[in-house]
C-alpha positions as CSV (number, residue, x, y, z in Angstrom):
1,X,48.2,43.4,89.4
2,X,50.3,40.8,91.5
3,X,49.6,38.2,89.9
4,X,50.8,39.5,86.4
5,X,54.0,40.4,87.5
6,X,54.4,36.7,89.3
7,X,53.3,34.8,86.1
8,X,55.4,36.9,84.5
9,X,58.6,36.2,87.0
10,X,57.5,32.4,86.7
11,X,57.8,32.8,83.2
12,X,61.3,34.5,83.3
13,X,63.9,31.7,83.1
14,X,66.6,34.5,84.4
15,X,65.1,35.3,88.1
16,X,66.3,33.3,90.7
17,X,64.7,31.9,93.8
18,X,67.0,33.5,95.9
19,X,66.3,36.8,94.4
20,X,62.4,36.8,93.5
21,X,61.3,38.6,96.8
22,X,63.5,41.1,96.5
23,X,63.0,41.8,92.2
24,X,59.1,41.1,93.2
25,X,59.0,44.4,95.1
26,X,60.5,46.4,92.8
27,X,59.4,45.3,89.6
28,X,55.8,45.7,91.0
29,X,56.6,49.2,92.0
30,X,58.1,49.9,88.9
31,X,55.3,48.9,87.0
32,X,52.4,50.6,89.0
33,X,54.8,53.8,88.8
34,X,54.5,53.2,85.5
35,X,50.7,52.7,85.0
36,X,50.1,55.5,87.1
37,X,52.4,58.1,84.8
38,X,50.6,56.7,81.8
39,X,47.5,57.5,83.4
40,X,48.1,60.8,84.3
41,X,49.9,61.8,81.1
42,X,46.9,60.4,78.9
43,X,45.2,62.4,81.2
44,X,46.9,65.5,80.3
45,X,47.5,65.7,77.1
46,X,46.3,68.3,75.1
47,X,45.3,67.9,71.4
48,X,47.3,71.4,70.7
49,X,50.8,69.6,72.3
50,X,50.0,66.5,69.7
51,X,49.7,68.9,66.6
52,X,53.0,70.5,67.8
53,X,55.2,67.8,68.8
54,X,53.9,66.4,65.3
55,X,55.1,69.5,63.8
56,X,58.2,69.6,65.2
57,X,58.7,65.9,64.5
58,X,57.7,66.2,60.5
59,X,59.6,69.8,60.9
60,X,62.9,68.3,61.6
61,X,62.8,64.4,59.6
62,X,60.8,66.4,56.7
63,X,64.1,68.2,54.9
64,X,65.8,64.9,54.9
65,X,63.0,63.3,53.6
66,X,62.8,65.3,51.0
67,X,66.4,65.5,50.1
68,X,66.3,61.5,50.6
69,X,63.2,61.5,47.7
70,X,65.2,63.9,45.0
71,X,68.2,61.9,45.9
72,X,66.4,58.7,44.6
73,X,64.6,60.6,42.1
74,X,68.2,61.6,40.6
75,X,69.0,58.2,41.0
76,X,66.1,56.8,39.4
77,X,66.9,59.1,36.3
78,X,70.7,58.2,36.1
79,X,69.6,54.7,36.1
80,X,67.4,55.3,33.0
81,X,69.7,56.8,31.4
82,X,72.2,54.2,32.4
83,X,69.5,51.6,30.9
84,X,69.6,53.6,27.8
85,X,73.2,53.7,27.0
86,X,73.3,50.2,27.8
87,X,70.7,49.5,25.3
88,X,72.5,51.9,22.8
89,X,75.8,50.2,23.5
90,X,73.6,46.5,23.0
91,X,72.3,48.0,19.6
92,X,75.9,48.8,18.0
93,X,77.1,45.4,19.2
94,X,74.1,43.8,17.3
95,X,75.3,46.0,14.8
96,X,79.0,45.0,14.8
97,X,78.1,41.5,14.6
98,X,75.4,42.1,11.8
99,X,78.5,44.2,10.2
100,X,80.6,41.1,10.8
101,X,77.7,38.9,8.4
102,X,77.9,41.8,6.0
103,X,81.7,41.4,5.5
104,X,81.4,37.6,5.4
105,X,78.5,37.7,2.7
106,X,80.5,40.7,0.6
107,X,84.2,38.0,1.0
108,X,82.0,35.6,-0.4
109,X,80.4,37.6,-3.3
110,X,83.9,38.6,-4.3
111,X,85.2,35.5,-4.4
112,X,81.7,34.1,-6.5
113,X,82.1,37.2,-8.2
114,X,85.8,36.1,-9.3
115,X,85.0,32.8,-10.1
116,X,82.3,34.2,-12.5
117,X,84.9,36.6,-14.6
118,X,87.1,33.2,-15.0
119,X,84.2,31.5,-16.0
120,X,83.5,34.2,-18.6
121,X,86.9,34.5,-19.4
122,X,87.3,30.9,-20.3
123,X,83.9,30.4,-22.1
124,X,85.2,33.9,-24.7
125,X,88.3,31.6,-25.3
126,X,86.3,28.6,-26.0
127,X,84.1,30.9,-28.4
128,X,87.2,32.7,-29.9
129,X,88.5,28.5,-30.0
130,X,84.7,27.5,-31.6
131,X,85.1,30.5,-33.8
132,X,88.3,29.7,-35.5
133,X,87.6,26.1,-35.7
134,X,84.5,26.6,-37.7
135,X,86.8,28.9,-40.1
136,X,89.3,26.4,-40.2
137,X,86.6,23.9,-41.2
138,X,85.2,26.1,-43.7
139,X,88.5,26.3,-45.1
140,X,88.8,23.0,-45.4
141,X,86.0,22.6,-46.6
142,X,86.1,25.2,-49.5
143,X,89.6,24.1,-49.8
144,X,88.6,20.1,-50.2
145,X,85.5,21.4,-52.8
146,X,87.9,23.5,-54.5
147,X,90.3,20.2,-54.8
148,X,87.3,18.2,-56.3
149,X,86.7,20.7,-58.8
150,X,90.1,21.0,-60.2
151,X,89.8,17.1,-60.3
152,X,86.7,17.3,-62.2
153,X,88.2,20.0,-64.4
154,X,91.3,18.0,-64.7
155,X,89.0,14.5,-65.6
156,X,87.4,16.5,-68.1
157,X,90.4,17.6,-69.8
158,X,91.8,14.3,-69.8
159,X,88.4,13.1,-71.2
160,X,88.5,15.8,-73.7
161,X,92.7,15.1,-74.8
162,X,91.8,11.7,-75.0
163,X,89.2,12.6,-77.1
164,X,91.1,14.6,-79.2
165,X,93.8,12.0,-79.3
166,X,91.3,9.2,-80.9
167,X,91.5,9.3,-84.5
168,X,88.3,10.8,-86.1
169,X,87.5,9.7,-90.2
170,X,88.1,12.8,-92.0
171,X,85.1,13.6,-93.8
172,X,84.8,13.1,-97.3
173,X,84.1,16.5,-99.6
Protein backbone atom coordinates (compact mmCIF):
# COMPACT_ATOMS: atom_id res chain seq x y z
CA UNK A 1 0.00 0.00 0.00
CA UNK A 2 3.07 2.45 0.35
CA UNK A 3 3.75 2.73 -2.76
CA UNK A 4 0.19 3.97 -3.85
CA UNK A 5 0.15 6.56 -1.56
CA UNK A 6 3.89 7.78 -2.72
CA UNK A 7 2.95 7.63 -6.57
CA UNK A 8 0.21 9.26 -5.56
CA UNK A 9 2.15 12.14 -3.38
CA UNK A 10 4.59 12.23 -6.51
CA UNK A 11 1.80 12.82 -8.50
CA UNK A 12 0.34 15.70 -6.31
CA UNK A 13 1.85 19.04 -7.63
CA UNK A 14 0.60 20.63 -4.05
CA UNK A 15 2.91 18.53 -1.43
CA UNK A 16 6.03 19.87 -0.69
CA UNK A 17 9.37 18.26 0.04
CA UNK A 18 9.58 19.80 3.16
CA UNK A 19 6.31 18.41 4.25
CA UNK A 20 6.08 14.79 2.49
CA UNK A 21 7.35 12.81 5.62
CA UNK A 22 5.22 14.23 7.77
CA UNK A 23 1.71 14.12 5.14
CA UNK A 24 3.29 10.54 4.24
CA UNK A 25 2.38 9.21 7.72
CA UNK A 26 -0.79 10.43 7.95
CA UNK A 27 -2.25 10.11 4.73
CA UNK A 28 -1.14 6.35 4.85
CA UNK A 29 -2.87 6.06 8.21
CA UNK A 30 -5.74 7.63 6.99
CA UNK A 31 -6.19 5.57 4.22
CA UNK A 32 -5.62 2.05 5.85
CA UNK A 33 -8.20 3.45 8.64
CA UNK A 34 -10.14 3.79 5.95
CA UNK A 35 -9.76 0.35 4.04
CA UNK A 36 -10.13 -1.27 7.26
CA UNK A 37 -13.72 0.52 8.09
CA UNK A 38 -14.73 -0.43 4.63
CA UNK A 39 -13.88 -3.87 5.40
CA UNK A 40 -15.53 -4.24 8.37
CA UNK A 41 -18.68 -2.46 7.41
CA UNK A 42 -19.06 -4.60 4.05
CA UNK A 43 -18.57 -7.08 6.45
CA UNK A 44 -21.51 -6.18 8.58
CA UNK A 45 -23.99 -5.21 6.67
CA UNK A 46 -27.13 -6.81 6.71
CA UNK A 47 -29.48 -7.21 3.65
CA UNK A 48 -32.52 -6.15 6.17
CA UNK A 49 -30.55 -2.58 7.03
CA UNK A 50 -30.20 -2.10 2.97
CA UNK A 51 -34.00 -2.65 2.38
CA UNK A 52 -34.60 -0.20 5.24
CA UNK A 53 -32.23 2.54 4.67
CA UNK A 54 -33.75 2.14 1.00
CA UNK A 55 -37.03 2.62 2.45
CA UNK A 56 -36.38 5.40 4.35
CA UNK A 57 -34.41 7.03 1.55
CA UNK A 58 -37.41 6.42 -1.23
CA UNK A 59 -39.81 7.26 2.04
CA UNK A 60 -38.54 10.68 2.39
CA UNK A 61 -37.31 11.93 -1.60
CA UNK A 62 -40.62 9.85 -2.82
CA UNK A 63 -43.47 12.71 -1.82
CA UNK A 64 -41.37 15.30 -3.59
CA UNK A 65 -40.99 13.21 -6.31
CA UNK A 66 -44.21 12.80 -6.87
CA UNK A 67 -45.38 16.33 -6.19
CA UNK A 68 -42.26 17.29 -8.65
CA UNK A 69 -44.00 14.70 -11.50
CA UNK A 70 -47.87 16.28 -11.09
CA UNK A 71 -46.14 19.59 -11.04
CA UNK A 72 -44.72 18.95 -14.57
CA UNK A 73 -47.62 17.01 -15.52
CA UNK A 74 -49.73 20.38 -14.75
CA UNK A 75 -47.29 22.02 -16.58
CA UNK A 76 -47.19 19.79 -19.49
CA UNK A 77 -51.06 20.32 -19.71
CA UNK A 78 -50.99 24.27 -19.45
CA UNK A 79 -48.45 24.13 -22.05
CA UNK A 80 -50.92 22.30 -24.41
CA UNK A 81 -53.32 24.34 -23.78
CA UNK A 82 -51.09 27.31 -24.13
CA UNK A 83 -50.13 25.63 -27.76
CA UNK A 84 -53.75 25.54 -28.43
CA UNK A 85 -54.76 29.08 -27.80
CA UNK A 86 -51.74 30.03 -29.68
CA UNK A 87 -52.88 28.11 -32.62
CA UNK A 88 -56.54 29.43 -32.11
CA UNK A 89 -55.11 32.96 -31.85
CA UNK A 90 -52.77 31.97 -35.31
CA UNK A 91 -56.18 30.80 -37.02
CA UNK A 92 -58.17 34.15 -36.47
CA UNK A 93 -55.14 36.10 -37.63
CA UNK A 94 -55.13 33.93 -40.83
CA UNK A 95 -58.59 34.81 -40.76
CA UNK A 96 -58.27 38.57 -40.30
CA UNK A 97 -55.94 38.73 -43.09
CA UNK A 98 -58.07 36.40 -45.33
CA UNK A 99 -60.96 38.96 -44.12
CA UNK A 100 -58.68 41.75 -45.22
CA UNK A 101 -58.60 39.85 -49.12
CA UNK A 102 -62.34 39.60 -48.70
CA UNK A 103 -62.81 43.38 -48.29
CA UNK A 104 -60.27 44.20 -51.02
CA UNK A 105 -62.02 41.77 -53.61
CA UNK A 106 -65.79 43.04 -52.35
CA UNK A 107 -64.01 47.27 -52.93
CA UNK A 108 -63.20 45.99 -56.11
CA UNK A 109 -66.45 44.30 -57.16
CA UNK A 110 -68.21 47.52 -56.13
CA UNK A 111 -66.31 49.64 -57.96
CA UNK A 112 -66.51 47.00 -61.32
CA UNK A 113 -69.98 46.73 -60.25
CA UNK A 114 -70.41 50.70 -60.65
CA UNK A 115 -68.64 50.95 -63.71
CA UNK A 116 -71.10 48.31 -65.12
CA UNK A 117 -74.42 50.41 -64.19
CA UNK A 118 -72.61 53.49 -66.08
CA UNK A 119 -71.91 51.30 -68.72
CA UNK A 120 -75.58 50.23 -68.92
CA UNK A 121 -76.70 53.48 -68.33
CA UNK A 122 -74.93 54.97 -71.24
CA UNK A 123 -75.60 52.14 -73.75
CA UNK A 124 -79.94 52.68 -72.72
CA UNK A 125 -79.16 56.41 -73.82
CA UNK A 126 -77.37 55.44 -76.86
CA UNK A 127 -80.49 52.95 -77.63
CA UNK A 128 -83.10 55.67 -76.50
CA UNK A 129 -80.45 58.06 -79.06
CA UNK A 130 -80.59 54.95 -81.93
CA UNK A 131 -84.25 54.81 -81.27
CA UNK A 132 -85.27 58.24 -81.98
CA UNK A 133 -82.89 58.57 -84.76
CA UNK A 134 -84.34 55.82 -86.67
CA UNK A 135 -87.92 57.62 -86.04
CA UNK A 136 -86.49 60.72 -87.11
CA UNK A 137 -85.27 58.98 -90.30
CA UNK A 138 -88.44 57.37 -90.88
CA UNK A 139 -89.90 60.69 -90.74
CA UNK A 140 -87.92 61.89 -93.05
CA UNK A 141 -88.24 59.50 -94.91
CA UNK A 142 -92.17 59.22 -95.16
CA UNK A 143 -91.95 62.91 -95.12
CA UNK A 144 -89.42 63.08 -98.38
CA UNK A 145 -91.88 60.11 -100.09
CA UNK A 146 -94.78 62.08 -99.21
CA UNK A 147 -93.01 65.31 -100.88
CA UNK A 148 -92.39 63.21 -104.10
CA UNK A 149 -95.81 62.23 -104.30
CA UNK A 150 -97.44 65.58 -104.10
CA UNK A 151 -94.80 66.38 -106.84
CA UNK A 152 -96.01 63.63 -108.90
CA UNK A 153 -99.59 64.60 -108.17
CA UNK A 154 -98.82 68.15 -108.77
CA UNK A 155 -96.79 67.10 -112.40
CA UNK A 156 -99.80 65.32 -113.22
CA UNK A 157 -102.12 68.07 -112.79
CA UNK A 158 -99.99 70.34 -114.63
CA UNK A 159 -99.84 67.65 -117.36
CA UNK A 160 -103.51 67.29 -117.21
CA UNK A 161 -104.26 71.58 -117.15
CA UNK A 162 -102.01 71.75 -119.85
CA UNK A 163 -103.88 69.24 -121.47
CA UNK A 164 -106.96 70.84 -120.90
CA UNK A 165 -105.47 74.10 -121.97
CA UNK A 166 -104.46 72.68 -125.71
CA UNK A 167 -107.18 73.37 -127.98
CA UNK A 168 -109.06 70.05 -129.00
CA UNK A 169 -111.24 70.15 -132.69
CA UNK A 170 -114.76 70.13 -131.67
CA UNK A 171 -116.29 67.30 -133.17
CA UNK A 172 -118.42 67.61 -136.00
CA UNK A 173 -122.37 66.34 -135.50
Amino acid sequence: MEPEVKDHEEMSPKTSPVNNNNNNHSIESNIVSTYSSLSEDLVFVDNKVVENLTEGLISHYLPDLQHSKLALQELTQNQVILLDTLEQEITKFRECNSLLDINALFTEAKYYHNKLVNIRKEMMMLHEKTTKLKKRALKLQQQKHKEALEREQQQEKELERERQLIAKPAKRS
